[in-house]
N, CA, C and O atoms as a GROMACS GRO file, in nm:
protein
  384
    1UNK      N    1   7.778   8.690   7.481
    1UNK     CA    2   7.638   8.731   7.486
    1UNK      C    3   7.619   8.851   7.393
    1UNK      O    4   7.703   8.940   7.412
    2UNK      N    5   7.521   8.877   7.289
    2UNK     CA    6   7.482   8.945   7.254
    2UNK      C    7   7.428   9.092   7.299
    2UNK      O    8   7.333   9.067   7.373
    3UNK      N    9   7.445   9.238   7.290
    3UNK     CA   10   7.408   9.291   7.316
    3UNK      C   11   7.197   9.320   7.398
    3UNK      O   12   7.143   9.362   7.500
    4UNK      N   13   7.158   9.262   7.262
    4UNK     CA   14   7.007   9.276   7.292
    4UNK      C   15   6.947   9.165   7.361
    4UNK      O   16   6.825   9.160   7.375
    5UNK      N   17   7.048   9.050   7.417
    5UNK     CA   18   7.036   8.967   7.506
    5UNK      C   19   7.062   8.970   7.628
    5UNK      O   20   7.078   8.861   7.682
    6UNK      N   21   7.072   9.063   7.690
    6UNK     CA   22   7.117   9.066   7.824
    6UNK      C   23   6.988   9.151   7.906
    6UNK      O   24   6.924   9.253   7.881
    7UNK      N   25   6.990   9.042   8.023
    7UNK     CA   26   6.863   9.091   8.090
    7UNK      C   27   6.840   9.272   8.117
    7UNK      O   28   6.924   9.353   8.153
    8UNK      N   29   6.703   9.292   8.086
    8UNK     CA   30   6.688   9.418   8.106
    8UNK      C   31   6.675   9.479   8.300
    8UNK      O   32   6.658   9.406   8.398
    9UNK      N   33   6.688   9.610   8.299
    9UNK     CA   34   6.730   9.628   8.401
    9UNK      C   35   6.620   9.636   8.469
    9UNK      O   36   6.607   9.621   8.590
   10UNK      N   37   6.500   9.675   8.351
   10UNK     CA   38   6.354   9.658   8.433
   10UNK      C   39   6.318   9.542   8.494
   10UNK      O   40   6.226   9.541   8.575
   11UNK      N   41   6.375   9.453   8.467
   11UNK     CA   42   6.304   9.306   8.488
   11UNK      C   43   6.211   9.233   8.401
   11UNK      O   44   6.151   9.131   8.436
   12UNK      N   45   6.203   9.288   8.289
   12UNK     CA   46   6.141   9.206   8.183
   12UNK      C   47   6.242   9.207   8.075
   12UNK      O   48   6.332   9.283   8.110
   13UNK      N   49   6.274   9.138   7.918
   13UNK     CA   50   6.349   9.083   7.815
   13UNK      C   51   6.283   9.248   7.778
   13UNK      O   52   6.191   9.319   7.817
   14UNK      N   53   6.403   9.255   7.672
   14UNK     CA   54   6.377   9.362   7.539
   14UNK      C   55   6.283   9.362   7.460
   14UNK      O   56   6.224   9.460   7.414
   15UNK      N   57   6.255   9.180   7.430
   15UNK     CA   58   6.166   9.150   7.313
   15UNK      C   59   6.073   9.046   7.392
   15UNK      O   60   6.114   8.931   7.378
   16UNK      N   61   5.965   9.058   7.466
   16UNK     CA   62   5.879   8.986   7.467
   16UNK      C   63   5.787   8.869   7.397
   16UNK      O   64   5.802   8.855   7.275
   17UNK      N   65   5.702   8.790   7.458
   17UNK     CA   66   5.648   8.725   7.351
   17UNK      C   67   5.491   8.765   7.390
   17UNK      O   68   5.407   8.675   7.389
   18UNK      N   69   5.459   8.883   7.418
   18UNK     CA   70   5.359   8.949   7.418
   18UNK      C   71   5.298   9.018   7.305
   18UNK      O   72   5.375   9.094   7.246
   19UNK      N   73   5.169   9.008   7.254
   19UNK     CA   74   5.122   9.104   7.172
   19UNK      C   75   5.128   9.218   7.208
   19UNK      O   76   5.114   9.248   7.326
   20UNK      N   77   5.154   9.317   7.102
   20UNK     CA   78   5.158   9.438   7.081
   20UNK      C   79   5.019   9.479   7.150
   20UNK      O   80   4.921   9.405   7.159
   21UNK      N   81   5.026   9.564   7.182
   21UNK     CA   82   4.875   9.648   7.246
   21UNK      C   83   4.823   9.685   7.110
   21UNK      O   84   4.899   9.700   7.015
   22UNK      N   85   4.679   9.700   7.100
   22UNK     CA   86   4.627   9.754   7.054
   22UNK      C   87   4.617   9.880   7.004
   22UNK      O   88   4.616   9.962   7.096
   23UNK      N   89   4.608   9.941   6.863
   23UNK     CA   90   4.630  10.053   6.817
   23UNK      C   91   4.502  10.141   6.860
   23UNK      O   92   4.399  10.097   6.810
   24UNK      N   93   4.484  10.255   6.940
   24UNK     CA   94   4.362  10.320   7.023
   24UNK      C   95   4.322  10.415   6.858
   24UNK      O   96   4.415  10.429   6.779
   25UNK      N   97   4.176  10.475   6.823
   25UNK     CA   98   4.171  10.543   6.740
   25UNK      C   99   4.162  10.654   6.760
   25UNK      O  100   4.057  10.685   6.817
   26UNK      N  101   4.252  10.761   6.730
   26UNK     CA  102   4.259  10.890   6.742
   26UNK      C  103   4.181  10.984   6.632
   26UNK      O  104   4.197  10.973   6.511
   27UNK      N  105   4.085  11.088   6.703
   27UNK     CA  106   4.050  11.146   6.571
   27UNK      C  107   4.136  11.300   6.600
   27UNK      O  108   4.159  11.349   6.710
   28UNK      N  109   4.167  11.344   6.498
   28UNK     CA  110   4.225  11.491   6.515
   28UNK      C  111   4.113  11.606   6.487
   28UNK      O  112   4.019  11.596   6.408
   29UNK      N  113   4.139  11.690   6.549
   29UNK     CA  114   3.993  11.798   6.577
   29UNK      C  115   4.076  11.910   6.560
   29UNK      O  116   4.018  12.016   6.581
   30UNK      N  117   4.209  11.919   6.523
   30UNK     CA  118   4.262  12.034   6.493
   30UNK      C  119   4.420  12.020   6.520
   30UNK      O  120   4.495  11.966   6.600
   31UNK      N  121   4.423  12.092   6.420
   31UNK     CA  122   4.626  12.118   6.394
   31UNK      C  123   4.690  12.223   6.349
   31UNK      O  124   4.671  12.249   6.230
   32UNK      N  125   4.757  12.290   6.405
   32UNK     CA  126   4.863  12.414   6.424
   32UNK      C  127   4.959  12.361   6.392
   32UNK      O  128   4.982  12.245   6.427
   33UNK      N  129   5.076  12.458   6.286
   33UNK     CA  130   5.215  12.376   6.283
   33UNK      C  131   5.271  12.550   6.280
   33UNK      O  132   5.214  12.643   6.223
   34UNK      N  133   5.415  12.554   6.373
   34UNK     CA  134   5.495  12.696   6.399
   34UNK      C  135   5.637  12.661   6.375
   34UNK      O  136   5.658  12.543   6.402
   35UNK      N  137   5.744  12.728   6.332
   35UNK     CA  138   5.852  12.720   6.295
   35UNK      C  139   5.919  12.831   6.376
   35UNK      O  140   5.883  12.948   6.385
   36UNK      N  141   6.021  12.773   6.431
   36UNK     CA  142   6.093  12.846   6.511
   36UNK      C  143   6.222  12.816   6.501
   36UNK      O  144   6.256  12.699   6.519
   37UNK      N  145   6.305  12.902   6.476
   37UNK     CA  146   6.446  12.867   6.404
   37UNK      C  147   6.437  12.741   6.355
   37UNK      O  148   6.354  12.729   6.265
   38UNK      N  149   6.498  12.639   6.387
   38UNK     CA  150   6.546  12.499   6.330
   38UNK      C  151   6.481  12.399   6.356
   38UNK      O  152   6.504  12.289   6.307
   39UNK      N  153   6.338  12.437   6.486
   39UNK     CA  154   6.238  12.352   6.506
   39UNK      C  155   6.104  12.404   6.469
   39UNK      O  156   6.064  12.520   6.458
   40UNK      N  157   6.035  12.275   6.450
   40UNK     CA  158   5.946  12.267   6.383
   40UNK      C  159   5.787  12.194   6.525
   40UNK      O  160   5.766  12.078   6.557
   41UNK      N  161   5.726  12.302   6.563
   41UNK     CA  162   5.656  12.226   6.647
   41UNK      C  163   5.500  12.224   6.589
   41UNK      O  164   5.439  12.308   6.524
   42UNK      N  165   5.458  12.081   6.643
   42UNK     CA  166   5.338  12.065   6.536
   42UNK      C  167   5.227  12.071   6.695
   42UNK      O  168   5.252  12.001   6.793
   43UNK      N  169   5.125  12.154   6.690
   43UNK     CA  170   5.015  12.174   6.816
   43UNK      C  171   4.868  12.054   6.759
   43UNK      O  172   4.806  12.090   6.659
   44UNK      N  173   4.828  11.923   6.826
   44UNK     CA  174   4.738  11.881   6.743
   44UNK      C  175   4.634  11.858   6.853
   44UNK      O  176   4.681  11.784   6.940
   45UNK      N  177   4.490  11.901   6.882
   45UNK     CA  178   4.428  11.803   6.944
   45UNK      C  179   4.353  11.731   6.963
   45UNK      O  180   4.244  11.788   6.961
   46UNK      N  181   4.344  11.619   6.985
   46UNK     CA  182   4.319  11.531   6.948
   46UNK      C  183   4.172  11.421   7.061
   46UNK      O  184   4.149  11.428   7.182
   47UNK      N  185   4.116  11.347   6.972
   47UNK     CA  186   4.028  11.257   7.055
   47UNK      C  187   4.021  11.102   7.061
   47UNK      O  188   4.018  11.035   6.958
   48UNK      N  189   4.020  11.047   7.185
   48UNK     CA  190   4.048  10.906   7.168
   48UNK      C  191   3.903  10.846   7.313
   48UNK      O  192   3.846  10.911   7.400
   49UNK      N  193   3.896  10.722   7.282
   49UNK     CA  194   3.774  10.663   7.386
   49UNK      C  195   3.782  10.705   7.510
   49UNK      O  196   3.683  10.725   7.581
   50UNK      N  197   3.962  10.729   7.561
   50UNK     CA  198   3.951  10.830   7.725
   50UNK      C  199   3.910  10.952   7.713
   50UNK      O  200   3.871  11.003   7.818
   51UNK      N  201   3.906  11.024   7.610
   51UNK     CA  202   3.900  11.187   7.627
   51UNK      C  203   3.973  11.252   7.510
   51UNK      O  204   4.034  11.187   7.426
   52UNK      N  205   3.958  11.418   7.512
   52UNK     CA  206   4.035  11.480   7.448
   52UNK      C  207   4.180  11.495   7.501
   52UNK      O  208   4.182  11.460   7.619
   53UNK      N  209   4.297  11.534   7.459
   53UNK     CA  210   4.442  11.557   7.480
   53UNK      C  211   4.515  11.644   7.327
   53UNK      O  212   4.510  11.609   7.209
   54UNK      N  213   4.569  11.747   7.380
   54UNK     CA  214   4.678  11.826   7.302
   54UNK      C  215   4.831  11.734   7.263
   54UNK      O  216   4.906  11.716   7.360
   55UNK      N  217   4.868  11.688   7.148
   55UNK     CA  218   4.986  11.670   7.171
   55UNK      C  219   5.073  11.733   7.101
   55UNK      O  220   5.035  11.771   6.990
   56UNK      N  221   5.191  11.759   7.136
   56UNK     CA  222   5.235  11.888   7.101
   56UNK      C  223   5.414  11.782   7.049
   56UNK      O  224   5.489  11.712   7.117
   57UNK      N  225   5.416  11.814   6.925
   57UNK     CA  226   5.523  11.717   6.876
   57UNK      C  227   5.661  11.859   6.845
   57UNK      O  228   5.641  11.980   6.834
   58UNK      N  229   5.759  11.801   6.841
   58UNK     CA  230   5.872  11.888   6.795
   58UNK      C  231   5.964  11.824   6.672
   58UNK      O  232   6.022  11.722   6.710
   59UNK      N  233   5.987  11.855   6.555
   59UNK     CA  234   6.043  11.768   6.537
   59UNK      C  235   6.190  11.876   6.498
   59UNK      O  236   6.188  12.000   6.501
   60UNK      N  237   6.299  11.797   6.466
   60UNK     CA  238   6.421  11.849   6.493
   60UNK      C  239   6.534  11.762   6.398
   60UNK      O  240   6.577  11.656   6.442
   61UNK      N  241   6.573  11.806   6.288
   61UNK     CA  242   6.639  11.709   6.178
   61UNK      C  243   6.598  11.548   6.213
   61UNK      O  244   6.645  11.448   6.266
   62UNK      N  245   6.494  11.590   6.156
   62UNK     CA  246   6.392  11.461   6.134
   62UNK      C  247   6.332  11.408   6.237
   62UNK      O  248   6.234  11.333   6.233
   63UNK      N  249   6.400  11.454   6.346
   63UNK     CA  250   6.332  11.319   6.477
   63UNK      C  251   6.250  11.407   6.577
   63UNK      O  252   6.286  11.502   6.646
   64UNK      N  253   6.116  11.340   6.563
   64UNK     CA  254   6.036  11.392   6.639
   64UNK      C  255   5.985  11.347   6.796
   64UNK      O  256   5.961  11.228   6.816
   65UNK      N  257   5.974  11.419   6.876
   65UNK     CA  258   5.915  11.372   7.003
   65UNK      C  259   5.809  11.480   7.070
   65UNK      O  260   5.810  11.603   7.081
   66UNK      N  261   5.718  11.375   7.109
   66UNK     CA  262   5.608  11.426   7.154
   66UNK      C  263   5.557  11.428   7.294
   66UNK      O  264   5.552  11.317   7.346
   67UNK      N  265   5.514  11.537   7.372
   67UNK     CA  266   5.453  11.577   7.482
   67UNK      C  267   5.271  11.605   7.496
   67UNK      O  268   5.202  11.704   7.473
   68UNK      N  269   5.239  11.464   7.546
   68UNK     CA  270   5.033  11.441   7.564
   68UNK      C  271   5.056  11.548   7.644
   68UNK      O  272   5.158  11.584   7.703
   69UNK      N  273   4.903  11.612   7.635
   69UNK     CA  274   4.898  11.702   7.776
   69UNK      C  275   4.716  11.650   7.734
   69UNK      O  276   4.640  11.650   7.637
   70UNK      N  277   4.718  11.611   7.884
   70UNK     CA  278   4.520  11.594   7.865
   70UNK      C  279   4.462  11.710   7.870
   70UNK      O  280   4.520  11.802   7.927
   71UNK      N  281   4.305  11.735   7.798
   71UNK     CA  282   4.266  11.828   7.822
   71UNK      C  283   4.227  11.887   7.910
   71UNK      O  284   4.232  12.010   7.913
   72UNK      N  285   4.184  11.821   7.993
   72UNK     CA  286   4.181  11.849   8.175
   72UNK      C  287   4.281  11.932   8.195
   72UNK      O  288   4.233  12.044   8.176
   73UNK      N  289   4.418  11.944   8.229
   73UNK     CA  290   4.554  12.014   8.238
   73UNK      C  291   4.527  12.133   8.108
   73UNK      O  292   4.531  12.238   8.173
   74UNK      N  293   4.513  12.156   8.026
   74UNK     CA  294   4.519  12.210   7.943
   74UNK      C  295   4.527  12.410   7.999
   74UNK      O  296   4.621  12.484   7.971
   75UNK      N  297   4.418  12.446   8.067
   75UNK     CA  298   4.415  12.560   8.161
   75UNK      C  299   4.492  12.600   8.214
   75UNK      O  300   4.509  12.722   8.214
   76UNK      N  301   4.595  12.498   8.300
   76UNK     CA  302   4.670  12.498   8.414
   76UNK      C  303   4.815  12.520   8.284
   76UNK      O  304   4.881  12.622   8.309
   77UNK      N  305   4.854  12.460   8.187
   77UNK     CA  306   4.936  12.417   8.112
   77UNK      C  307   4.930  12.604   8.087
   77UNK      O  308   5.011  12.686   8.129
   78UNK      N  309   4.794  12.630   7.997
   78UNK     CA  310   4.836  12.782   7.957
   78UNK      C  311   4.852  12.869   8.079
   78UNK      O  312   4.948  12.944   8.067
   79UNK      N  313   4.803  12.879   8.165
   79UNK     CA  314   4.850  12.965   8.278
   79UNK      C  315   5.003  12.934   8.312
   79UNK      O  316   5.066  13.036   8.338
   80UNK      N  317   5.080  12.806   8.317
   80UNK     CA  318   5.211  12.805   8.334
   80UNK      C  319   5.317  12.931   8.227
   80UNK      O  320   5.396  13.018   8.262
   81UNK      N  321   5.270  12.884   8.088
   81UNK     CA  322   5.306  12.882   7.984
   81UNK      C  323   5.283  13.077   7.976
   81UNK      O  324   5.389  13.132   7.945
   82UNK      N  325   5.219  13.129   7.989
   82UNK     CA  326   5.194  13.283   8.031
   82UNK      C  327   5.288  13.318   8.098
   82UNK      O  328   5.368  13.400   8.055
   83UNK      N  329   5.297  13.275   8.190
   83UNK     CA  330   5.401  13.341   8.331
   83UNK      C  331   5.535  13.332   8.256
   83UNK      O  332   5.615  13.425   8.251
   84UNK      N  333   5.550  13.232   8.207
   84UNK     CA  334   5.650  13.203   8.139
   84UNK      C  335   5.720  13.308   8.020
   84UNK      O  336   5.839  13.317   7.990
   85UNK      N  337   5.634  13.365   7.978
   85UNK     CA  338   5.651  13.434   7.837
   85UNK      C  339   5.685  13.558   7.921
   85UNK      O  340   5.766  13.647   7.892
   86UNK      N  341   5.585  13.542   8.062
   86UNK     CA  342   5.617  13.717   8.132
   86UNK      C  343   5.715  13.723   8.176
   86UNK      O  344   5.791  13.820   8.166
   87UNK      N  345   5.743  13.581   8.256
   87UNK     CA  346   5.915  13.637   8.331
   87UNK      C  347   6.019  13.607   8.181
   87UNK      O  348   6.131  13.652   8.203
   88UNK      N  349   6.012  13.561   8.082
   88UNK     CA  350   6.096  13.570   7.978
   88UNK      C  351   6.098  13.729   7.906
   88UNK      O  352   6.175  13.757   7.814
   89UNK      N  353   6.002  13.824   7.963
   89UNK     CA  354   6.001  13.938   7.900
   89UNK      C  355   6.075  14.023   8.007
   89UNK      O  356   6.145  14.122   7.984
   90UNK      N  357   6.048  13.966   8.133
   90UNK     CA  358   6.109  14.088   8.239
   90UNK      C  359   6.225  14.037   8.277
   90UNK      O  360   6.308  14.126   8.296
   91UNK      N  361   6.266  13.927   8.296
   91UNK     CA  362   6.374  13.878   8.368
   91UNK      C  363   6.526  13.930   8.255
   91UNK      O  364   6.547  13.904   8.136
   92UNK      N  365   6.590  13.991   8.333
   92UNK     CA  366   6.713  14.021   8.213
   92UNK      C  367   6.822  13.929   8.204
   92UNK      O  368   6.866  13.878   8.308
   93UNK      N  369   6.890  13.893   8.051
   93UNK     CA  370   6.917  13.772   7.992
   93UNK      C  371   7.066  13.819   8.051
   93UNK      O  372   7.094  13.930   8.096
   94UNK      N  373   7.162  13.690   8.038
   94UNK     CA  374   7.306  13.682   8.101
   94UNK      C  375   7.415  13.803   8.004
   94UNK      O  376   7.519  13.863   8.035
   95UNK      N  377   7.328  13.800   7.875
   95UNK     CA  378   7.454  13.881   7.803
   95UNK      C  379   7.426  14.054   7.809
   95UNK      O  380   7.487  14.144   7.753
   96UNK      N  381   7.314  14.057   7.897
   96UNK     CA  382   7.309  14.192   7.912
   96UNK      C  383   7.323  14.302   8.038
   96UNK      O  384   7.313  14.423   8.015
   0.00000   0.00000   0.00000
């Protein structure tokens, strides 16, 4: 048996004989790109027929992956993301 032949563990084949979904149209309403040592994160956000959403891509010797955050969450996301920066300022690091 072939590798890409063996039943998947989800319960459906690897390769279906389903059409592809439909490509949704995204418009971009804005883009940030920041460099941070060896990564590269791109801030974009974006609009599609459900709504607005931030997606926030990383890419990393070449390969990129991306994190939606809807805009709904978006508030809650920066209030995490704050606390974060605060206990990264107060909390003291292992080598010190």
């Amino acid at each position: 048996m072939i590798s890409n032949e063996r039943p998947s563990p989800f319960g459906h084949r690897p390769y279906s004989d389903r059409p592809p979904k439909p490509r949704v149209e995204e418009d971009t309403l804005k883009t940030e790109t920041i460099q941070i040592e060896r990564k590269t994160f791109i801030f974009t956000l974006k609009e599609n027929p459900r709504g607005r959403f931030l997606r926030i891509s990383e890419i990393v010797n070449g390969r990129r992956d991306n994190v939606i955050i809807p805009a709904t969450g978006l508030e809650d996301f920066l209030k995490i993301a704050e606390e974060m920066v605060t206990a990264a300022a107060e909390i003291p690091g292992k080598d010190q």
